[in-house]
C-alpha positions as a printed NumPy array, in Angstrom:
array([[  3.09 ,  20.359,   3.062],
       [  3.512,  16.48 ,   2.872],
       [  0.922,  14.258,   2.816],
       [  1.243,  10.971,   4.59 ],
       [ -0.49 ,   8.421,   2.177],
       [ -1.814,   5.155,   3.017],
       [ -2.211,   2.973,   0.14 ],
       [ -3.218,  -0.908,   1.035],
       [ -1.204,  -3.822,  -0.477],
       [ -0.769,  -7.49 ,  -0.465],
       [  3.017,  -7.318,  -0.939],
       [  2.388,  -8.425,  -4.804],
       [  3.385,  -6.523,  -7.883],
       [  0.01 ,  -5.732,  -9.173],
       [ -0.82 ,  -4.369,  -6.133],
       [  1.571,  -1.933,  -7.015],
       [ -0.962,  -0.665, -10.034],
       [ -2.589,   1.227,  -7.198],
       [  0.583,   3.724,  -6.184],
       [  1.073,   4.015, -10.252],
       [ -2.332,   5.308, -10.677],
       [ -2.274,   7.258,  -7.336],
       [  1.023,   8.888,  -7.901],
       [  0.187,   9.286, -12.238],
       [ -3.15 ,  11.496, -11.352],
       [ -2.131,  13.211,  -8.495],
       [ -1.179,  16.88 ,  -8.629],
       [  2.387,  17.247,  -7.633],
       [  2.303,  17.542,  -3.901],
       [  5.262,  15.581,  -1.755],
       [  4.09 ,  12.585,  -0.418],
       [  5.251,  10.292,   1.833],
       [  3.456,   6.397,   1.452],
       [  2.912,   3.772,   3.5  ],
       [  1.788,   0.633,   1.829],
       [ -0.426,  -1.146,   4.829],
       [ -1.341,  -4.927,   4.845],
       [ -3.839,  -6.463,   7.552],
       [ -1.952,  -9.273,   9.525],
       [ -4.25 , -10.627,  11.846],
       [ -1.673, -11.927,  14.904],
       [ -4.15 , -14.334,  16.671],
       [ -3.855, -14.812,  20.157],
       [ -1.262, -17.196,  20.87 ],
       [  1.138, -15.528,  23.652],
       [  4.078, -16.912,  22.025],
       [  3.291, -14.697,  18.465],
       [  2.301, -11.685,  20.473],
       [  5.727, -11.822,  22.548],
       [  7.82 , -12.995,  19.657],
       [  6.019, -10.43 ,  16.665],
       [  8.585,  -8.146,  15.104],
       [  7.67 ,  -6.279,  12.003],
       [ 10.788,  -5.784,  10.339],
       [ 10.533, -10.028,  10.629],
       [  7.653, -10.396,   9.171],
       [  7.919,  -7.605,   6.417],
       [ 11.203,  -9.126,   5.564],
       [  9.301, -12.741,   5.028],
       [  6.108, -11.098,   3.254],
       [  7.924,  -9.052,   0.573],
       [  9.297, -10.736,  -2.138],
       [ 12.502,  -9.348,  -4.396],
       [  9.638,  -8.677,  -7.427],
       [  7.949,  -6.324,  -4.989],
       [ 10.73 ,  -4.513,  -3.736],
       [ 12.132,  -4.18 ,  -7.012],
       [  9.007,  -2.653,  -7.929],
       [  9.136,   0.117,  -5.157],
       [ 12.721,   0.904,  -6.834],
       [ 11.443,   1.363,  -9.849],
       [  8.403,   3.829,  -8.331],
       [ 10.146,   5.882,  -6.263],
       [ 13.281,   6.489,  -9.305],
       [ 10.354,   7.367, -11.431],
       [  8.608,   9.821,  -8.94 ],
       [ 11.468,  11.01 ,  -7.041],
       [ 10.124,  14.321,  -7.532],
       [  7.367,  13.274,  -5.442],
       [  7.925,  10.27 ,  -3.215],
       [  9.646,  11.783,   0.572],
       [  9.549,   8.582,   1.644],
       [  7.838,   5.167,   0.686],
       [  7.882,   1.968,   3.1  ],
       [  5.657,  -0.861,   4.068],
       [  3.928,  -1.429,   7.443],
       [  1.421,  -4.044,   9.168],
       [ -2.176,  -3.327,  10.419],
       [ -2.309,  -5.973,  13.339],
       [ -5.617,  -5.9  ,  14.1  ],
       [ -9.732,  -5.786,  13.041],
       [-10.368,  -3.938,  15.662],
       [-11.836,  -0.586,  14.998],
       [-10.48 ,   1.323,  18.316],
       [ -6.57 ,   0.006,  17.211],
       [ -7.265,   1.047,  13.787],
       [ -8.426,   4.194,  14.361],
       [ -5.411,   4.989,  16.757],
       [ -3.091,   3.385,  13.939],
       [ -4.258,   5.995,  11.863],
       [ -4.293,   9.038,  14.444],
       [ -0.704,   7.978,  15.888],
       [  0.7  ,   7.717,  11.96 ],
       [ -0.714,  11.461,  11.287],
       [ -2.236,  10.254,   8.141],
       [ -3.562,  12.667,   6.235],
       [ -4.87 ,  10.509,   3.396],
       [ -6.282,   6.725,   2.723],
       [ -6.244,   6.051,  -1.037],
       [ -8.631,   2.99 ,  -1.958],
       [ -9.064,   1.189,  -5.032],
       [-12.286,   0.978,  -6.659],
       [-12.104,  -2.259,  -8.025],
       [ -9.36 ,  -5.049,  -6.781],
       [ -8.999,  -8.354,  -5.973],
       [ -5.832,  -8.859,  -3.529],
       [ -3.986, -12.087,  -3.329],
       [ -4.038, -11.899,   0.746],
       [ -1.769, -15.223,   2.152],
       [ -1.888, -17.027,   5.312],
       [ -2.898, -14.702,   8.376],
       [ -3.673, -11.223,   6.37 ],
       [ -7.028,  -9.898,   6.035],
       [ -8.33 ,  -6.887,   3.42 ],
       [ -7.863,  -3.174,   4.3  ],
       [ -9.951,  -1.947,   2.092],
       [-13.163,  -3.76 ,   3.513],
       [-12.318,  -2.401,   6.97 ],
       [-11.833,   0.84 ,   5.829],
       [-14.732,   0.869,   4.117],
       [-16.869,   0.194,   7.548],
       [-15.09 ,   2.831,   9.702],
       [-16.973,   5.46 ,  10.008],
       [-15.762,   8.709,   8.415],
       [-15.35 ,  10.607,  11.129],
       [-12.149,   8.03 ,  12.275],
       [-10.378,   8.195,   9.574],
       [ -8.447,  10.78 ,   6.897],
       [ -9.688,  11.834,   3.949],
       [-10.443,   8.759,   1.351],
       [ -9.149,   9.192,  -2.03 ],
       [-10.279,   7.001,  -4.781],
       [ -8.238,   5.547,  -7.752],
       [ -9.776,   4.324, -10.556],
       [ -8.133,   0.728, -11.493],
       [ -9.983,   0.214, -15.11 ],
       [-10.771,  -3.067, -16.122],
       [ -7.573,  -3.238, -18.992],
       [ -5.219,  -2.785, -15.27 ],
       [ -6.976,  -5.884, -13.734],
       [ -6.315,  -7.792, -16.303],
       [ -2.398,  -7.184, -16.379],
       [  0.042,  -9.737, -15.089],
       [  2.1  ,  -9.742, -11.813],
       [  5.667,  -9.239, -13.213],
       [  7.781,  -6.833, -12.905],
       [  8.243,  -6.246, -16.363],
       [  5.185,  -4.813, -16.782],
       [  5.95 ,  -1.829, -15.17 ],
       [  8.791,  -0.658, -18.202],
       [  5.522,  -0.542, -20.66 ],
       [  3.621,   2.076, -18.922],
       [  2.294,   5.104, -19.987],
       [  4.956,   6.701, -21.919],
       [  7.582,   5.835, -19.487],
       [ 10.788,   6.885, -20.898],
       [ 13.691,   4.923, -19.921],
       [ 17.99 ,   6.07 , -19.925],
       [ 20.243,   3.276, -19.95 ],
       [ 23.23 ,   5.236, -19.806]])
């Protein structure tokens, strides 16, 4: 069976540290992931009628990041279905528990320790999340991010000097 992951991001690199350790202790179920940001929408009528995601996705992910994804699911190919980002629009705990009934997730994977670089209208996941109550929402799985992976930069470099990564440039 597939599992349908959510994993929450702020469209950076290092945010990308919390798939790597998700995917690296994981047993070797299928998964498909969906890396969530919060994008709060306000109320202006002219956003709500004029808010399209692939827009907004397009503007919020940078080359580094996508690059990054690349990398993650050539690496895990064996276990990556499907990977691709999405926006949670909304604080509200009725829309987010229907966002995560009407996705079919079947798991929420939360970092332990993380501080996300959140720009302009986005808001943190991970502290909603963490006030829903448990009978809303999928099981929560916990990756530890060790205080060595904090420290790490945002490039995409750092990726290539990972755990015994092994590399063909053929």
């Amino acid at each position: 069976m597939i599992q349908r992951v959510l994993i929450p991001t702020d469209f950076t690199v290092n945010s990308l540290r919390i798939v790597l350790e998700y995917l690296e202790s994981s047993d070797h179920q299928q998964v498909e992931l969906v890396l969530a940001c919060g994008y709060n929408l306000g109320e202006s009528i002219g956003m709500l009628l004029g808010f399209t995601l692939d827009d907004h996705l397009a503007e919020m992910q940078k080359e580094d990041f996508l690059k990054g994804c690349e990398i993650i699911r050539s690496r895990f190919e064996d276990k990556i279905v499907e990977m691709y980002s999405d926006l949670m629009i909304s604080k509200n705990k009725r829309y987010v528990r229907n966002y995560l009934k009407g996705r079919q997730l079947t798991q929420i994977v939360l970092p332990d320790a993380f501080e996300f670089k959140y720009l302009g209208n986005c808001f943190d996941i991970v502290e909603l999340m963490n006030t829903m109550e448990p009978a809303n929402v999928p099981k929560i799985v916990t990756v530890n991010m060790g205080e060595e992976k904090l420290q790490a930069q945002d490039t995409l470099d750092s990726f290539f000097f990972r755990k015994e990564w092994r590399f063909n440039y053929e």
